[in-house]
FIKOLZA-1660 file (N, C-alpha, C; in steps of 0.1 Angstrom, whole numbers, plus 5000, padded with zeros to 4 digits):
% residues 215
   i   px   py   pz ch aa at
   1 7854 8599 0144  A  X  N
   1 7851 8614 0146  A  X CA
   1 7847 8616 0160  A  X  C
   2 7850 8626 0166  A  X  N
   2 7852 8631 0180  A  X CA
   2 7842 8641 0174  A  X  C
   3 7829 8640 0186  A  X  N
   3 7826 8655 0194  A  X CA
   3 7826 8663 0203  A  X  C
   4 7832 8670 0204  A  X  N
   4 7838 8675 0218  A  X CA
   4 7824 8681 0224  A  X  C
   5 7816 8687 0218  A  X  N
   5 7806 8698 0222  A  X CA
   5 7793 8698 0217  A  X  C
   6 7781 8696 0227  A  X  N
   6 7762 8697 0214  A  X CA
   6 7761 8699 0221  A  X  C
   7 7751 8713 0215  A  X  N
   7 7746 8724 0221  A  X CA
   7 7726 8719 0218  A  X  C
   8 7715 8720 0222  A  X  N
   8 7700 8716 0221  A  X CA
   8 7694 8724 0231  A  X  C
   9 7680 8729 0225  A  X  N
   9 7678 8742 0235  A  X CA
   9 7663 8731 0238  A  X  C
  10 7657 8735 0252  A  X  N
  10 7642 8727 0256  A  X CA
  10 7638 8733 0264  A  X  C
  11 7623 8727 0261  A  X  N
  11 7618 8738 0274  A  X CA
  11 7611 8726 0278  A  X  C
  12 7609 8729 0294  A  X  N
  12 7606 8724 0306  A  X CA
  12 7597 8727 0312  A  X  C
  13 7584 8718 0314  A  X  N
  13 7569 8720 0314  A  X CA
  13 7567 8717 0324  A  X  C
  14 7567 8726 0338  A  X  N
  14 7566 8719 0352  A  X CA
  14 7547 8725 0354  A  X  C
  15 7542 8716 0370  A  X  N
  15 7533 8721 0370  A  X CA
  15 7531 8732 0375  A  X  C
  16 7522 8740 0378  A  X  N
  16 7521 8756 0388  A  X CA
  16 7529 8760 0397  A  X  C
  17 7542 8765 0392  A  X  N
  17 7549 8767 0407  A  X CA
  17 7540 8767 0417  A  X  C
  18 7531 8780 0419  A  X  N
  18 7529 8786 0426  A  X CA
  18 7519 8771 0441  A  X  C
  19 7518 8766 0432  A  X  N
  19 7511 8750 0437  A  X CA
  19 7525 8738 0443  A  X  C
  20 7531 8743 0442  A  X  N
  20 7545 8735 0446  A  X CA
  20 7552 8736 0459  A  X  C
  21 7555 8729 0465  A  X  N
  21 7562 8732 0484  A  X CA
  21 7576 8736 0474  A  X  C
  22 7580 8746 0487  A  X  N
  22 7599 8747 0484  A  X CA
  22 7606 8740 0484  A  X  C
  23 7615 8738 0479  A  X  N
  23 7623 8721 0480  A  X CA
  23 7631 8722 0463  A  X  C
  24 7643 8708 0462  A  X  N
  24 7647 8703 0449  A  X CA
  24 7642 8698 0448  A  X  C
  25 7640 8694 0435  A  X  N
  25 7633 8686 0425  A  X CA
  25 7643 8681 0417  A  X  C
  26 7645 8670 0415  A  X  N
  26 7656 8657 0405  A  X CA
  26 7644 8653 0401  A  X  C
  27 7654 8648 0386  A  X  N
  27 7650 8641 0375  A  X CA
  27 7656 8636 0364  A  X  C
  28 7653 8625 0359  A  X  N
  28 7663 8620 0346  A  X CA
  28 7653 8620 0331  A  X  C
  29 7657 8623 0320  A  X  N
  29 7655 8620 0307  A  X CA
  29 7662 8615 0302  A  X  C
  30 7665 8603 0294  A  X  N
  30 7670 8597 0287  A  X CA
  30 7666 8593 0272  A  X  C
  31 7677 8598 0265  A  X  N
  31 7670 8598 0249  A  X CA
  31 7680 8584 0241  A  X  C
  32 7679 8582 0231  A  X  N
  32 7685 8569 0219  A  X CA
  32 7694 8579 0214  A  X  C
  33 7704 8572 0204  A  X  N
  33 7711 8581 0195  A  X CA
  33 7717 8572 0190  A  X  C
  34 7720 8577 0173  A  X  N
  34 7722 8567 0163  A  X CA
  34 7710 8570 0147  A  X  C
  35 7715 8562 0142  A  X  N
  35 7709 8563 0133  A  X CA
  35 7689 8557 0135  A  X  C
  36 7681 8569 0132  A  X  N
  36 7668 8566 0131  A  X CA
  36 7666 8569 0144  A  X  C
  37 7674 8573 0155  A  X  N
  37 7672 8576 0170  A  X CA
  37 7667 8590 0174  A  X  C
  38 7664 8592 0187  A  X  N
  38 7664 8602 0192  A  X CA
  38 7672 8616 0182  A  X  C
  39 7685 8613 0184  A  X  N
  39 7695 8621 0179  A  X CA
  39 7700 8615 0167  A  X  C
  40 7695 8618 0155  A  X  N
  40 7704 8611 0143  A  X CA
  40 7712 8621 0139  A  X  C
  41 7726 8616 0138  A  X  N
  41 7738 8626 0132  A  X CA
  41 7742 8616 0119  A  X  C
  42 7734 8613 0112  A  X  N
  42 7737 8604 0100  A  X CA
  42 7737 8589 0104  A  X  C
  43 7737 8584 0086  A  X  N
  43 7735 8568 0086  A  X CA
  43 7746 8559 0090  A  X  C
  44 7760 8573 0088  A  X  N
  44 7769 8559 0088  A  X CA
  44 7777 8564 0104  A  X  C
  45 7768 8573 0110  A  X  N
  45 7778 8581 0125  A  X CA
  45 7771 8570 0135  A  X  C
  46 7778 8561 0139  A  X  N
  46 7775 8553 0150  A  X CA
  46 7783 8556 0161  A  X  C
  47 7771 8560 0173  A  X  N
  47 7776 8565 0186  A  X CA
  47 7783 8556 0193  A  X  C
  48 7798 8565 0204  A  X  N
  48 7801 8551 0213  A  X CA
  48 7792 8544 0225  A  X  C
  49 7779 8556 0227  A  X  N
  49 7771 8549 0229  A  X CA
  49 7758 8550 0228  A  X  C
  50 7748 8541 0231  A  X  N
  50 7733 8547 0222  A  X CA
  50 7724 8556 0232  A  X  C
  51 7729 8556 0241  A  X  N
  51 7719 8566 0252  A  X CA
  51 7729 8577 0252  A  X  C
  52 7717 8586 0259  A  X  N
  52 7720 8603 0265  A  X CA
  52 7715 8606 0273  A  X  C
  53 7717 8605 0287  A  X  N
  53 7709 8608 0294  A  X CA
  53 7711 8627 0302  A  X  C
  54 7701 8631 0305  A  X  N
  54 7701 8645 0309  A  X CA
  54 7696 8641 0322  A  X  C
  55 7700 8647 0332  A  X  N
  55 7697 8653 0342  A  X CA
  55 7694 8666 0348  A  X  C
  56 7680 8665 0355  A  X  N
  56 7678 8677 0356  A  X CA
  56 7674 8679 0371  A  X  C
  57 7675 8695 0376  A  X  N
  57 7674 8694 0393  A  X CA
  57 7667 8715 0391  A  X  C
  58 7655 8711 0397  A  X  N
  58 7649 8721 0397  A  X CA
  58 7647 8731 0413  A  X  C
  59 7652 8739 0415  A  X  N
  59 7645 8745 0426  A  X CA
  59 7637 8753 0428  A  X  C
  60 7627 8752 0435  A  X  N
  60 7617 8760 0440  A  X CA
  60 7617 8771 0451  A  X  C
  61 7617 8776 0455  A  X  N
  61 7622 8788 0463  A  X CA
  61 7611 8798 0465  A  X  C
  62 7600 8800 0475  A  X  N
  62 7587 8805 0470  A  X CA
  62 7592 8816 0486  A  X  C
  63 7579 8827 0482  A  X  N
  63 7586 8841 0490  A  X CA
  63 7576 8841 0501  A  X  C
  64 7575 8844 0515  A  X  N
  64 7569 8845 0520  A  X CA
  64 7570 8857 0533  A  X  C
  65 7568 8867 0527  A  X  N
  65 7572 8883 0538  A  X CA
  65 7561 8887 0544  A  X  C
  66 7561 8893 0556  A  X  N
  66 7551 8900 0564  A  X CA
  66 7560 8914 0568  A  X  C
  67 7554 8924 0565  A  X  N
  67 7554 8936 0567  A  X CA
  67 7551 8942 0581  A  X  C
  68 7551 8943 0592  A  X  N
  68 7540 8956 0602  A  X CA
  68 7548 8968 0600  A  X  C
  69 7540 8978 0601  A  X  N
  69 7543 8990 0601  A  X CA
  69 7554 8998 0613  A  X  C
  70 7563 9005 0616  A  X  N
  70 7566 9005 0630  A  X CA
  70 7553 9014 0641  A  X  C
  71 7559 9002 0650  A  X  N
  71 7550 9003 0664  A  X CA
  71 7538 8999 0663  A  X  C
  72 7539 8989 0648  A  X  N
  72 7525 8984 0646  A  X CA
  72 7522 8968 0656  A  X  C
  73 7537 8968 0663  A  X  N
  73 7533 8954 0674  A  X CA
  73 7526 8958 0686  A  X  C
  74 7523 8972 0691  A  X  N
  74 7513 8980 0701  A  X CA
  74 7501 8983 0696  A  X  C
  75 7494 8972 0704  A  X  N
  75 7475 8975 0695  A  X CA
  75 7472 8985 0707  A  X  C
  76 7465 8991 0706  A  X  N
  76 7452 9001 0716  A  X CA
  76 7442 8999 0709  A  X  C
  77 7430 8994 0720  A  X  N
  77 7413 8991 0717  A  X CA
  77 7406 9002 0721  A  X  C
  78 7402 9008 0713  A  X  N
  78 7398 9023 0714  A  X CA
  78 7380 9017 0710  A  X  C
  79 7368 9022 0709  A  X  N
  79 7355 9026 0707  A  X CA
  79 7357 9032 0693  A  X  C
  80 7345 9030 0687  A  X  N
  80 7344 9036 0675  A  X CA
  80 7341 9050 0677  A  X  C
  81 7353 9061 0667  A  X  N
  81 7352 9071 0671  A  X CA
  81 7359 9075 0684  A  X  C
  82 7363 9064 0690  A  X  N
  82 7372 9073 0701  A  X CA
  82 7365 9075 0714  A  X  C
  83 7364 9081 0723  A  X  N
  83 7367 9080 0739  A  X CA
  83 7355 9094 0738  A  X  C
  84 7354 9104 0737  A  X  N
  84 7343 9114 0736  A  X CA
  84 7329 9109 0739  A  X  C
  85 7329 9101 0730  A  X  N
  85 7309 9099 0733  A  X CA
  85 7311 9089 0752  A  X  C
  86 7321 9088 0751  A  X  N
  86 7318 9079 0770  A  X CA
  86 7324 9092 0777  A  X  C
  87 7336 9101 0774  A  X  N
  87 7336 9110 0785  A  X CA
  87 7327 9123 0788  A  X  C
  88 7325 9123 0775  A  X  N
  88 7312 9140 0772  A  X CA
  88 7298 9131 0778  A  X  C
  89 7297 9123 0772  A  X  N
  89 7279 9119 0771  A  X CA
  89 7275 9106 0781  A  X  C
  90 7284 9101 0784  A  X  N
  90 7282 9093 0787  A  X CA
  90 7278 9077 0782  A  X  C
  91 7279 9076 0771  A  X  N
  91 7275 9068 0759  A  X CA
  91 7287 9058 0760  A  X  C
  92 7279 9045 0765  A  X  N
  92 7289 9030 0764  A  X CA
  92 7293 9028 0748  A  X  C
  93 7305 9022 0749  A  X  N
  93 7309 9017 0737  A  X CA
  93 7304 9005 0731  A  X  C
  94 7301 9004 0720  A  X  N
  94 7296 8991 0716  A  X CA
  94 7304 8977 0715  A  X  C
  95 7317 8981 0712  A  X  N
  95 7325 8973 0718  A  X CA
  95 7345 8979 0716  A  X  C
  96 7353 8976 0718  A  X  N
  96 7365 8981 0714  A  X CA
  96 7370 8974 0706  A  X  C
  97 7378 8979 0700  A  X  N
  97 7388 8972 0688  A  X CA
  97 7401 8983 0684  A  X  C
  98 7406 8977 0675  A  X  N
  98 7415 8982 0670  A  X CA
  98 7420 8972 0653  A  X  C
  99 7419 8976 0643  A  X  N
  99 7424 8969 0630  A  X CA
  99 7439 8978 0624  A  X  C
 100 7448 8968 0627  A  X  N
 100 7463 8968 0626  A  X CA
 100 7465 8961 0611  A  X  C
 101 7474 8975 0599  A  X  N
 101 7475 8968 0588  A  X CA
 101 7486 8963 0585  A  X  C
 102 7488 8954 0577  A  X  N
 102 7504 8949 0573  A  X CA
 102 7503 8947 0558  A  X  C
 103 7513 8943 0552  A  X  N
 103 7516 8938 0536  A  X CA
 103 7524 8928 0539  A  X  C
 104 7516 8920 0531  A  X  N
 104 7522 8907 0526  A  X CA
 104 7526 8902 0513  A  X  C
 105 7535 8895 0508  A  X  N
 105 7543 8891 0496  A  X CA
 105 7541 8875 0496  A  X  C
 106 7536 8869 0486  A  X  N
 106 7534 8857 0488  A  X CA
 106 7532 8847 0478  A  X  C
 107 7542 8839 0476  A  X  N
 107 7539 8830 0463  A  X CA
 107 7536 8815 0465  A  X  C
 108 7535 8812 0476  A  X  N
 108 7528 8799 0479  A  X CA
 108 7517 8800 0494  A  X  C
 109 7515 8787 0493  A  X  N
 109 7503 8783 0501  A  X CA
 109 7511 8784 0519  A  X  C
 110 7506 8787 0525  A  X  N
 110 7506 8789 0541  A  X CA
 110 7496 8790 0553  A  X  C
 111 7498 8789 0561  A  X  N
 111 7489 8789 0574  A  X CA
 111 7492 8797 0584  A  X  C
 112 7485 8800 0595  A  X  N
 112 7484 8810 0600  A  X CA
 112 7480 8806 0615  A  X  C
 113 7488 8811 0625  A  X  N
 113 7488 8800 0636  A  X CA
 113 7483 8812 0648  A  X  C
 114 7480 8813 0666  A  X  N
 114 7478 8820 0671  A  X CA
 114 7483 8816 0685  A  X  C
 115 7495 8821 0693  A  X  N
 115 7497 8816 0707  A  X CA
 115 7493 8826 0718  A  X  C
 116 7491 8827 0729  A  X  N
 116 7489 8843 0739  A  X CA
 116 7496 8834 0751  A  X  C
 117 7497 8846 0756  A  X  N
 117 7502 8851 0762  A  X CA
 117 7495 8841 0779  A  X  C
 118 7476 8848 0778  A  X  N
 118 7469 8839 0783  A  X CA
 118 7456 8836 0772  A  X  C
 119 7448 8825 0780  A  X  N
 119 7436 8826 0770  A  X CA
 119 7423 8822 0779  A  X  C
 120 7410 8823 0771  A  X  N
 120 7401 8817 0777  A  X CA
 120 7395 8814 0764  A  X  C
 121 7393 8800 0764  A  X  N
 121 7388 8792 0755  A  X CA
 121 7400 8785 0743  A  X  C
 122 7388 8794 0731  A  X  N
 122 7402 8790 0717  A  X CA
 122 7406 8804 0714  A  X  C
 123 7408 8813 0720  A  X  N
 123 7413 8822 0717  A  X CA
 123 7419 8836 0734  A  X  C
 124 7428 8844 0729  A  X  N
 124 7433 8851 0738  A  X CA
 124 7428 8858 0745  A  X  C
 125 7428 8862 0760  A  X  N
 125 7425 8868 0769  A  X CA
 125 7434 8881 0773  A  X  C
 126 7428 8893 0774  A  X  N
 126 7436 8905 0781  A  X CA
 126 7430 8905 0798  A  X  C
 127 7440 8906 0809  A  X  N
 127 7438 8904 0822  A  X CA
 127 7442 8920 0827  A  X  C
 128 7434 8923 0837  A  X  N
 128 7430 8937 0843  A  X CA
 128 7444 8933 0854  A  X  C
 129 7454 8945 0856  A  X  N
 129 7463 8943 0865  A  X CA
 129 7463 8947 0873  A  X  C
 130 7448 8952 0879  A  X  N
 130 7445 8957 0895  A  X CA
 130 7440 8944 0902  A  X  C
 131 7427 8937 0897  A  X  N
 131 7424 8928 0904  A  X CA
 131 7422 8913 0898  A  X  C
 132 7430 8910 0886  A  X  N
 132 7434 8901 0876  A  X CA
 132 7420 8898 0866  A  X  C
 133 7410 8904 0869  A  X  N
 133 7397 8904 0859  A  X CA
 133 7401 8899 0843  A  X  C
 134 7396 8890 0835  A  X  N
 134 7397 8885 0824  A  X CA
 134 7390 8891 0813  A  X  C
 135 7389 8889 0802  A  X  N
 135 7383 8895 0792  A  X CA
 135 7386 8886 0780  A  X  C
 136 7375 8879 0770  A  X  N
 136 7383 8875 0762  A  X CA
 136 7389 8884 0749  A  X  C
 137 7393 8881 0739  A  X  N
 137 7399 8893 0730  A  X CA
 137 7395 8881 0717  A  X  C
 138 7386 8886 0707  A  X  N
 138 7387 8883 0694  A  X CA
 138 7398 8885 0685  A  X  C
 139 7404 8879 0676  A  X  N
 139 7414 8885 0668  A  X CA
 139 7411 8874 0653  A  X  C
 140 7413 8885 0644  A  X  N
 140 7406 8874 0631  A  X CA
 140 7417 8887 0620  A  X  C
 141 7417 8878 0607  A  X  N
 141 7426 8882 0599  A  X CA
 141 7415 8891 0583  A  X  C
 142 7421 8896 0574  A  X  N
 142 7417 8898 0559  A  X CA
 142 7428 8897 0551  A  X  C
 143 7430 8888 0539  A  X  N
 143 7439 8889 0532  A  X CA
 143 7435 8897 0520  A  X  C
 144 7445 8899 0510  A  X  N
 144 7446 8911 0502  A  X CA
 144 7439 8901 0490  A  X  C
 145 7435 8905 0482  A  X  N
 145 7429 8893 0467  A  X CA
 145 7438 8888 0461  A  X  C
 146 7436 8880 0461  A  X  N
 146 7448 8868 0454  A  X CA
 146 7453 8856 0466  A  X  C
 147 7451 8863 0477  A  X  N
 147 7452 8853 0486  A  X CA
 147 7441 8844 0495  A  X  C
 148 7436 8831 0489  A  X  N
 148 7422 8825 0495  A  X CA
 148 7422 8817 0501  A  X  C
 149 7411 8812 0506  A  X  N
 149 7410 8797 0512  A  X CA
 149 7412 8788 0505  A  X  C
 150 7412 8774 0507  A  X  N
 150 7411 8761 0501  A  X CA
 150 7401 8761 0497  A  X  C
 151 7393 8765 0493  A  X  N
 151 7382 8763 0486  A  X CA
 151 7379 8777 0472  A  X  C
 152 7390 8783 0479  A  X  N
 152 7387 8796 0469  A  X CA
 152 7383 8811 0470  A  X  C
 153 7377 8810 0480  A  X  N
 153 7367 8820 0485  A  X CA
 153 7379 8828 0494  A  X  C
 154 7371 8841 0490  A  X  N
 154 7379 8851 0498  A  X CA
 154 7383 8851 0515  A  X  C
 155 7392 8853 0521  A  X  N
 155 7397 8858 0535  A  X CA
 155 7391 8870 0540  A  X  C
 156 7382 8872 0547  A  X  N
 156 7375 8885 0552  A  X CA
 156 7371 8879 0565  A  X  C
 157 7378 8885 0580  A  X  N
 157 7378 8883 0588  A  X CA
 157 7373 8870 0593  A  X  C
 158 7387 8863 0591  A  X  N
 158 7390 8848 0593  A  X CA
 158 7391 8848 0609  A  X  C
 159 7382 8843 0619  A  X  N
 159 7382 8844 0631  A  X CA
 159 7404 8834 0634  A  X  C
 160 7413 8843 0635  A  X  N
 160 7426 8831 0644  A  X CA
 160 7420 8827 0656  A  X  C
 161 7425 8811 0660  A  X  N
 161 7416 8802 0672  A  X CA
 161 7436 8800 0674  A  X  C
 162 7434 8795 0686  A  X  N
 162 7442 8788 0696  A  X CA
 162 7446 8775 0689  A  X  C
 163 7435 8770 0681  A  X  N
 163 7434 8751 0677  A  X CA
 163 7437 8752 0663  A  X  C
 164 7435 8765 0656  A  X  N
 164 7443 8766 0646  A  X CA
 164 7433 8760 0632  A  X  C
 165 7421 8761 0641  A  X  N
 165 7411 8757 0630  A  X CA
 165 7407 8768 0620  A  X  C
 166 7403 8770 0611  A  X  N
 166 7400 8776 0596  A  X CA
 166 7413 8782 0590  A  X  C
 167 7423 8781 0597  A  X  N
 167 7434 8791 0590  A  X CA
 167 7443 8783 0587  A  X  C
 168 7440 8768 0585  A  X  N
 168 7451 8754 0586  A  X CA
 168 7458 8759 0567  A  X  C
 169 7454 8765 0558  A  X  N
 169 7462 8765 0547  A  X CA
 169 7449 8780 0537  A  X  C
 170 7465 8787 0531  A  X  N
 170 7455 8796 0525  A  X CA
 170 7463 8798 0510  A  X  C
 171 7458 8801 0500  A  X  N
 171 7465 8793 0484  A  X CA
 171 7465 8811 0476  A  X  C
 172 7476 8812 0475  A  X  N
 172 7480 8824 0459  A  X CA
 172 7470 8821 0449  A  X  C
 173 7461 8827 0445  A  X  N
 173 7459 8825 0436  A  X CA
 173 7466 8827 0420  A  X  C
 174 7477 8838 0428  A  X  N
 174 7489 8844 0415  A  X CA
 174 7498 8852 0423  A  X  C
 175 7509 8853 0422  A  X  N
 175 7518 8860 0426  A  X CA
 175 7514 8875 0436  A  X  C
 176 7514 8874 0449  A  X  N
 176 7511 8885 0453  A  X CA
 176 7519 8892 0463  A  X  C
 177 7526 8900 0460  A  X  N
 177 7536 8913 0461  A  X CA
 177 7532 8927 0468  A  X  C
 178 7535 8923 0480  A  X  N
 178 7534 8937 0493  A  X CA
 178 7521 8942 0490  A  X  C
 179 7507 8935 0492  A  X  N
 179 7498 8939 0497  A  X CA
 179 7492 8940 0504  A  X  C
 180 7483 8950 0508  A  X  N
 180 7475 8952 0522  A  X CA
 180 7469 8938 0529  A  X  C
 181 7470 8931 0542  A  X  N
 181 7464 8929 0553  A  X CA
 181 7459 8934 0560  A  X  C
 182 7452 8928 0568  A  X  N
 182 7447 8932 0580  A  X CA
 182 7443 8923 0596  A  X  C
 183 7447 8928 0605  A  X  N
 183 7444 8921 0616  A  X CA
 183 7432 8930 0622  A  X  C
 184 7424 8921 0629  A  X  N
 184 7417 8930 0637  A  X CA
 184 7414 8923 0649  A  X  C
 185 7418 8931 0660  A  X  N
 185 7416 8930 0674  A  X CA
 185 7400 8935 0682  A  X  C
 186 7394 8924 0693  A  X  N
 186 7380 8929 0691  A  X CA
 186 7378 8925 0705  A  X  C
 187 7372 8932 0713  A  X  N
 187 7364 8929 0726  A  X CA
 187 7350 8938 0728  A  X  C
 188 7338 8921 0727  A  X  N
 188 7329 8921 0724  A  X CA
 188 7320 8934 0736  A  X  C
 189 7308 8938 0732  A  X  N
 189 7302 8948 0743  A  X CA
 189 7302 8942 0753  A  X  C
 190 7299 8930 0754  A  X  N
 190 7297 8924 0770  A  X CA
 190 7304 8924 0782  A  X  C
 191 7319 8924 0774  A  X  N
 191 7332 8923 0781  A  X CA
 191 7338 8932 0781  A  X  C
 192 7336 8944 0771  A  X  N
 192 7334 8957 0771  A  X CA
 192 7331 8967 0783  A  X  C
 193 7316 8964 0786  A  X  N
 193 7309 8967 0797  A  X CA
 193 7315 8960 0808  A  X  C
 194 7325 8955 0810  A  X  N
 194 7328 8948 0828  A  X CA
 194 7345 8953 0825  A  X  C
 195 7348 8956 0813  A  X  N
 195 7360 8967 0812  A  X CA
 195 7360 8979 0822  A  X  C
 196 7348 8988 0815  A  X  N
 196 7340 8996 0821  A  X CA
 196 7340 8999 0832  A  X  C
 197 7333 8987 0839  A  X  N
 197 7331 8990 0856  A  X CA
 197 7341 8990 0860  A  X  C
 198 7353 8989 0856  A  X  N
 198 7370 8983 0865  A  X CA
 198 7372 8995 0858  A  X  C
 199 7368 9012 0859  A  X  N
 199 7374 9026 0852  A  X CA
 199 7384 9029 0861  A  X  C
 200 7396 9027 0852  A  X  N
 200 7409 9035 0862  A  X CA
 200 7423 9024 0860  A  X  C
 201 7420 9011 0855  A  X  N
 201 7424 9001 0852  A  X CA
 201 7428 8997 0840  A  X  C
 202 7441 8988 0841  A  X  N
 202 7447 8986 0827  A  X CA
 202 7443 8972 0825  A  X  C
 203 7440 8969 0810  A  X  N
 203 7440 8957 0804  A  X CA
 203 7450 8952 0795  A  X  C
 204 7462 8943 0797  A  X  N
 204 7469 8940 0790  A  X CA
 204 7469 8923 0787  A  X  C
 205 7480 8921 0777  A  X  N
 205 7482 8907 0771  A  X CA
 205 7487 8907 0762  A  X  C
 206 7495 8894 0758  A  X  N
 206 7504 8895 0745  A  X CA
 206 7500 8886 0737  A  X  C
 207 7497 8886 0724  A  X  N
 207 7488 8879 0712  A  X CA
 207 7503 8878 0700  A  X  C
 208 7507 8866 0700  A  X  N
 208 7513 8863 0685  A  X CA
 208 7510 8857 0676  A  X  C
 209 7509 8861 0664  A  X  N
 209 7507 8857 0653  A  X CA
 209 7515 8851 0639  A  X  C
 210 7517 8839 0638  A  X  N
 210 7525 8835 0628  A  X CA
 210 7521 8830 0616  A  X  C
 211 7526 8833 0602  A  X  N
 211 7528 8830 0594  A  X CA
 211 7528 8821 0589  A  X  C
 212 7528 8808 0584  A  X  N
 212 7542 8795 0584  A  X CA
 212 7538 8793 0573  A  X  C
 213 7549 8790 0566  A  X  N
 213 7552 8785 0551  A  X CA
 213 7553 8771 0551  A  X  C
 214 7553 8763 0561  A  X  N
 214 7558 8745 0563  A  X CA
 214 7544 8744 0561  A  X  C
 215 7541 8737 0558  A  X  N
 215 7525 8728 0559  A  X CA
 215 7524 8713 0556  A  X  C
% end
């Protein structure tokens, strides 16, 4: 007796995607068949042969999108509140900033890297283009809930470094789909104040920020 066709339905117990790198995954099962076997089709149906092996090949394929808003790659460091309390009153700024939001989509683990343009130290510099005066520039991140540290704990202004320290890996805790980020751009009052004295003068520089799914 010929069987042309067997049909067996199973399910397949992997561990946490979401804990998984992208990639295939191979693998073999191999069952008995015959009488008292794996597969018994009766006492007297003796297989032409006694294995079955299945093969299986799984892919992983995990999502990883960033959103900016348009013209959200043009930061301006404005004063809290805005420019009034220094042109009416005269009132120094405590310091400047600007927080730039984005959405993110994300089903695995990633890191978060920072290059400029120039720098001083572990992080980026904006340079005055009258008399090349420096400034350094803070920039640190917030992720949306669901997305944490290695340890667990929430993302709320994760200082990005040049060396790429604290942002080396950050973990889904569950599937998370076009939610709010945040970047925030920051120059401290001190550097603020020597902004200040250079009035009439531009500060610029270019800050990239990457994503990366490889780890």
């Amino acid at each position: 007796m010929r069987l042309n066709s067997l049909e067996f339905a199973y399910e397949l117990i992997t561990p946490n995607p979401l804990g998984m790198s992208s990639g295939e995954y191979i693998g073999s099962h191999q069952y008995t068949v015959g009488p008292g076997k794996d597969f018994d089709l009766g006492d007297v149906m003796m297989p032409s042969s006694p294995t079955l092996t299945l093969n299986f090949t799984l892919a992983v394929q995990h999502d990883l999108k960033v959103e900016v808003p348009p013209n959200g790659n043009r930061i301006e460091l404005v004063p809290q509140g805005g420019w009034q309390a220094w042109l009416n009153q005269g009132r120094k700024p405590a310091r400047l900033f600007r927080d730039q939001t984005f959405s993110i989509s994300a089903s695995s683990r990633f890191k978060m890297q920072m290059s400029c343009e120039r720098s001083i130290g572990d992080t980026c510099a904006l340079k005055n283009t009258t008399d090349g005066h420096e400034v350094p520039l803070d920039v640190s991140v917030s992720l949306p809930h669901g997305l944490n540290r290695a340890d667990g704990s929430a993302v709320i202004r994760q200082p990005l470094l040049l060396s790429g320290a604290g942002t080396e890996q950050f973990n889904p805790g569950f599937y998370v789909n076009r939610r709010p980020g945040t970047l925030h751009f920051e120059v401290k009052k001190d550097h603020a104040d020597q902004m200040l004295e250079r009035g009439g003068s531009t500060y610029s520089g270019q800050v990239t920020v990457v994503w990366d799914s490889e780890l």
